[in-house]
N, C-alpha and C positions, 0 to 999 in steps of 0.2 A: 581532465577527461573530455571526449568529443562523442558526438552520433557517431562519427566515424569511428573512433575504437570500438564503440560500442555496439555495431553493426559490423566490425573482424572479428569480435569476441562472441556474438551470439546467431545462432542459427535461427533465421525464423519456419515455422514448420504452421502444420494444417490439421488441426483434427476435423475432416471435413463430415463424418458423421454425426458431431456435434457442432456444429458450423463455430469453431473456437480456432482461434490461433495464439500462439504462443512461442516463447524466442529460449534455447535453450543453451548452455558453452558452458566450457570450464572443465574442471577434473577436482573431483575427492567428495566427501562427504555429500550428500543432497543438501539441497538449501530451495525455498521457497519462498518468493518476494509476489505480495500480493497486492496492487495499488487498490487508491480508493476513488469515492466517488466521482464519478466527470474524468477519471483519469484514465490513465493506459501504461502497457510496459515500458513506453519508453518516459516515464516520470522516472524511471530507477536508472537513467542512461551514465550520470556518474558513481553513482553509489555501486551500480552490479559488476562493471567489470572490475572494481575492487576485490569484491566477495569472489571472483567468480577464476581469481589464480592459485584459490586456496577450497574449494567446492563447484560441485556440478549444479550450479544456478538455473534455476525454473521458472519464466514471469509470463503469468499467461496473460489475455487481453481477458477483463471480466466479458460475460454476456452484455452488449448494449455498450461495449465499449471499445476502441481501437481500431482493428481489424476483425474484431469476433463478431458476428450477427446477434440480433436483438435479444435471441433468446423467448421464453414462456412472456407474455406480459404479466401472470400471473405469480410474476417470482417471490422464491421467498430466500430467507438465506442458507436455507435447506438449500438451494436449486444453486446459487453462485455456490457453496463449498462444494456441491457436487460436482460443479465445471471442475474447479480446481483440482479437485480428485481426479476427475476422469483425463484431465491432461497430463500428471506427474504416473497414473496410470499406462500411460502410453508412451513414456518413458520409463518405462519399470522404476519409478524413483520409490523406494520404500522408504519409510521412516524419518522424512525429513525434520529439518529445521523449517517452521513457519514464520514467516516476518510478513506483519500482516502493516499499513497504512492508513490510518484514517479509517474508511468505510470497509477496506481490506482485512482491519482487524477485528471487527467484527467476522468475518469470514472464517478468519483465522478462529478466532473464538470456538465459532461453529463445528468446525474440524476439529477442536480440540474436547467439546462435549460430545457427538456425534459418533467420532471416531476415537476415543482416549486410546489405543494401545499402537494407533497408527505414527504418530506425533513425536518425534524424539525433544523436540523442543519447542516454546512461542514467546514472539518477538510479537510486542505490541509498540507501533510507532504512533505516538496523538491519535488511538483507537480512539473510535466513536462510539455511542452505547451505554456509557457509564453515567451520564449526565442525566437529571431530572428529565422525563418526557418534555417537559416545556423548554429545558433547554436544549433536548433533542430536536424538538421541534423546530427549534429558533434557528437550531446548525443547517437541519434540512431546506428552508425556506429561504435561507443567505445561498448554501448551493446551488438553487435554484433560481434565486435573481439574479447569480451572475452567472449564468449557462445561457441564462435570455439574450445577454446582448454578444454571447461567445463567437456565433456564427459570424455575426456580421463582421465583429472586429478581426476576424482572420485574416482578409486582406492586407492587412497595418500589421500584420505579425513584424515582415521586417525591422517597418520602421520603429515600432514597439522598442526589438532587439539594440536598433542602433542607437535610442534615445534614451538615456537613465528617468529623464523628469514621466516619458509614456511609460515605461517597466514599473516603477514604484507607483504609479499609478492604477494598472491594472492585475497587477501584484499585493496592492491597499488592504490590510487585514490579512494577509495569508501568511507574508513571510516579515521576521523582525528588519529586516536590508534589504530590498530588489537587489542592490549592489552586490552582493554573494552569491548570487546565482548566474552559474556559467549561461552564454548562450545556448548551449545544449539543453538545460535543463529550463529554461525560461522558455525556450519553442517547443520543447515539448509538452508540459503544462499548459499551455496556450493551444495547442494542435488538441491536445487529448480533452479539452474543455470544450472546445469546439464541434470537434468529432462523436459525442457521447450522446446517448440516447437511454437518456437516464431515471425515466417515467419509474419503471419496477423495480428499480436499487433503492430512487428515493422511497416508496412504497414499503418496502422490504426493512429499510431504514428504522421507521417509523412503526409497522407491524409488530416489531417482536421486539422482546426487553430480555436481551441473555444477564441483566444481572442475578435471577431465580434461581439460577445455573450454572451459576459462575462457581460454586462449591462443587462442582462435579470435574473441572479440570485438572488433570492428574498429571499433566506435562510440565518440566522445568519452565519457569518464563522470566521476560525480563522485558520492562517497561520502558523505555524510550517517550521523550516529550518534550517540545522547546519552553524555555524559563516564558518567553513571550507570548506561549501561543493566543491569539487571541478570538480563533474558530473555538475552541474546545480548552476549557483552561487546565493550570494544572492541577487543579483539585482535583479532576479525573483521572489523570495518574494514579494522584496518590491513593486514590480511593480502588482503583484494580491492582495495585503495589499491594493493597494491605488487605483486599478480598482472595488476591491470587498467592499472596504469602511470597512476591518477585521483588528483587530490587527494582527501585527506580533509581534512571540516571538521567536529571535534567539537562540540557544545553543550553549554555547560557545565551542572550539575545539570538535566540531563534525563535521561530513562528509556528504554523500548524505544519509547513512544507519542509520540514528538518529533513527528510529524505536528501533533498535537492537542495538546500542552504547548508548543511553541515554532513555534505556525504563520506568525506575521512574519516571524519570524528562516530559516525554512525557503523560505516565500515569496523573501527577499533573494538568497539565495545560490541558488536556482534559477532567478531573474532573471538574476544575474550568472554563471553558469555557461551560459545559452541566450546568451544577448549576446556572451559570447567563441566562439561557434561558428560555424565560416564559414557563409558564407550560404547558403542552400536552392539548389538546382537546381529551377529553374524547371522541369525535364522531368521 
């Protein structure tokens, strides 16, 4: 997969009343892919146009991130699920599948308590949220060291791209290979870390603990997680696998960025997890 397929495959559009933007393609089912912190729609550049010849695929830019404006600085995860809402909104998209990312699943979560009868299904990919406050804490303040120096290294994107020893370097901790990830998805990662204005996600992050709440999700779900991640480990799978009653399915040497280092393999089981869901209510 390339930006360019990925940019024939997906329309990008304006919700200018809510200064959000958002990229939508495809045909069948709804589906909902939701990035996470410091990131953007185009983290999903190989994994969506997978999903998206078999579903009408949704990825909006969070608040503070992409193409979307900053948003409330007073955000909470109230206010990111409501973007999301108000974008699949504006697409009459009812009843989707949610596949939420890192900080996205969190999101996702929130939609899923908030809203229980909206929700046909939830995809938690290395969600964030299930881990002790301190090691929540610990996730947020590595996000944040490396947003510091993101701007600057934009310029070196390229050479980043054309060099393997700069890729695994600034890729360090996130993915189990820099090797495995396409140029598509290593410049976009790198754009969207750059580009991110991430004060009230981090904030938001850290504010609220959906584990309290987590007995209140009434949607089919299913857990995704790299065997290597080393942002967010995977005792945190297993521990929303067995609070949300979902399978989990680990990927062997992957990192926190399984979206983007194993998007066929992610693609698969996101297939086969919509297909075992009974079928939509026509109403």
């Amino acid at each position: 997969m390339s930006e360019a397929i990925f940019l024939n495959v997906f329309e990008k559009r304006r919700l200018d009343s809510d200064d959000l933007t958002y990229y939508v393609g495809g045909d069948g089912p709804p589906l909902l892919l939701v990035h996470g912190l410091a990131g953007a729609a185009g983290n999903w550049v190989d994994l969506a146009p997978r999903l998206a010849s078999r579903h009408r695929v949704l990825i909006p830019d969070l608040p503070g991130h992409g193409a979307s404006g900053d948003g409330p600085p007073s955000a909470t995860l109230t206010t990111f699920a409501s973007a999301v809402r108000r974008c699949a909104e504006a697409e009459r998209l009812d009843r989707p599948v949610v596949v939420g990312h890192s900080f996205g699943g969190q999101i996702a979560l929130q939609i899923a308590i908030s809203e229980p009868g909206w929700l046909r299904g939830l995809v938690l990919a290395a969600a964030s949220g299930i881990s002790s406050s301190e090691v929540k804490r610990r996730y947020a303040l590595e996000v944040a060291r490396r947003l510091r120096p993101a701007r600057r290294i934009e310029p070196l994107r390229p050479l980043i791209l054309r060099h393997l020893a700069l890729r695994k370097l600034a890729f360090s901790g996130w993915v189990s290979d820099a090797a495995t990830l396409s140029d598509g998805v290593a410049s976009e990662f790198l754009a969207g870390s750059a580009a991110a204005s991430t004060g009230p996600a981090l904030r938001a992050l850290l504010a609220q603990d959906l584990r309290t709440q987590l007995h209140r999700v009434r949607a089919p779900g299913l857990v995704l997680w790299g065997a290597r991640d080393m942002a967010l480990p995977v005792a945190d799978g297993i521990e929303y696998a067995r609070r949300l009653g979902a399978p989990l399915r680990t990927l062997a040497d992957t990192g926190h960025l399984l979206i983007g280092e194993r998007p066929r393999e992610c693609a698969m089981l996101i297939d086969e997890f919509i297909r075992a869901l009974p079928p939509r209510d026509p109403a």
